[in-house]
C-alpha positions as CSV (number, residue, x, y, z in Angstrom):
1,X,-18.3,-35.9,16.1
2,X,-17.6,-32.6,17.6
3,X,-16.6,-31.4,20.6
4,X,-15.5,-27.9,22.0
5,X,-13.1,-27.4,25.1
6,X,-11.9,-23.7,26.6
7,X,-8.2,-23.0,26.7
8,X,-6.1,-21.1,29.3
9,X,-6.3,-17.7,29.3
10,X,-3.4,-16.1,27.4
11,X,-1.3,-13.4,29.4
12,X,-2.8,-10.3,27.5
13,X,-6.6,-11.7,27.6
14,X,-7.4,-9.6,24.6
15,X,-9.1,-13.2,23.5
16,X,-11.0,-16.1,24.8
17,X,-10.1,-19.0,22.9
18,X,-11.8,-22.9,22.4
19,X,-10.1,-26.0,21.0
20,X,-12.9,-27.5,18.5
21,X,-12.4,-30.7,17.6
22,X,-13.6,-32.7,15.0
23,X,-13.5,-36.4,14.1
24,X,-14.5,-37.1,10.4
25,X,-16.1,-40.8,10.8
26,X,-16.6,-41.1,6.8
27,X,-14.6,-42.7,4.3
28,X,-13.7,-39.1,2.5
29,X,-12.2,-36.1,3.0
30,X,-14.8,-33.3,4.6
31,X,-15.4,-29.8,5.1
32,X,-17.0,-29.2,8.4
33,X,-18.9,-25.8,9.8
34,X,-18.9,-25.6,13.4
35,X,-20.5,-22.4,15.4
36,X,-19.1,-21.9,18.9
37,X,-21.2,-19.8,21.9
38,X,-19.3,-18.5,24.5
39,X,-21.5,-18.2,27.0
40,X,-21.1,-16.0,30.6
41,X,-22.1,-18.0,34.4
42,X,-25.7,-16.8,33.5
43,X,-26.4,-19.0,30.2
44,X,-26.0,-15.5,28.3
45,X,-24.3,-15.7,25.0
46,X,-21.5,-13.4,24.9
47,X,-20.4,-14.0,21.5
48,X,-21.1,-16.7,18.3
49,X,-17.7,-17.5,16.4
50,X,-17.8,-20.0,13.1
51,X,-14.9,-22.2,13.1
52,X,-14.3,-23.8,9.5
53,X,-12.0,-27.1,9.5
54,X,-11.2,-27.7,5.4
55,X,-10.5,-31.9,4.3
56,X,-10.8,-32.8,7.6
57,X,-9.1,-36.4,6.6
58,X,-11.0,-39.6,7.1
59,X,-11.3,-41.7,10.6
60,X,-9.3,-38.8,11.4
61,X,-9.5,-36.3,14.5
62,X,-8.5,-32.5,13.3
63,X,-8.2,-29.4,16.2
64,X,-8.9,-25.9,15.1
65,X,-9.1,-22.9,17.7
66,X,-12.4,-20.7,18.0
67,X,-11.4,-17.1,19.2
68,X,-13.6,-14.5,20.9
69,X,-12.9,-10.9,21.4
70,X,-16.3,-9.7,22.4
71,X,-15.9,-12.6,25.5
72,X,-12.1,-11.5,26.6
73,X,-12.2,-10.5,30.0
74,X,-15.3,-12.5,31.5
75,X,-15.3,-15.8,32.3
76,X,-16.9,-17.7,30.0
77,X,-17.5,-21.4,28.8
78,X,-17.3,-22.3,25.2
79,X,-20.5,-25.0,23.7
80,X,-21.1,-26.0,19.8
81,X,-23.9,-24.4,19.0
82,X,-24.5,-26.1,15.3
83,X,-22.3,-28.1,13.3
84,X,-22.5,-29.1,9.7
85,X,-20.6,-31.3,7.4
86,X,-20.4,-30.4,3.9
């Protein structure tokens, strides 16, 4: 399971930043690939960022944060575009 949720805007808002989270429902440790859109008011994709979570632990839920620079200054909303277990 994998979700994506936009965060505040940081003071300088050099970057636009996404909490990913992911939520490993096996019994093993995984490595998970997620790709994050941040898209403008339009639907237009602004920029793609791939977010990498390492032994995300079992029946456990792990955060990582996507980062755009190419999206700082517009408001945007982050979506998972693909996500991948390994």
């Amino acid at each position: 399971d994998v979700s994506v949720t936009g965060l505040p805007l940081s003071g300088s808002e050099e970057v636009r930043s996404a909490r990913v989270r992911v939520t490993n429902p096996t019994d093993e440790a995984a490595f998970y690939a997620v790709k994050v859109e941040f898209v403008d008011a339009e639907d237009k994709v602004l920029d793609t960022v791939v977010v990498g979570v390492e032994d995300a632990p079992p029946d456990r839920t792990v955060d990582a944060q996507a980062n755009s620079r190419k999206a700082a200054g517009v408001k945007t909303f982050p979506r998972v575009a693909q996500a991948e277990r390994g």
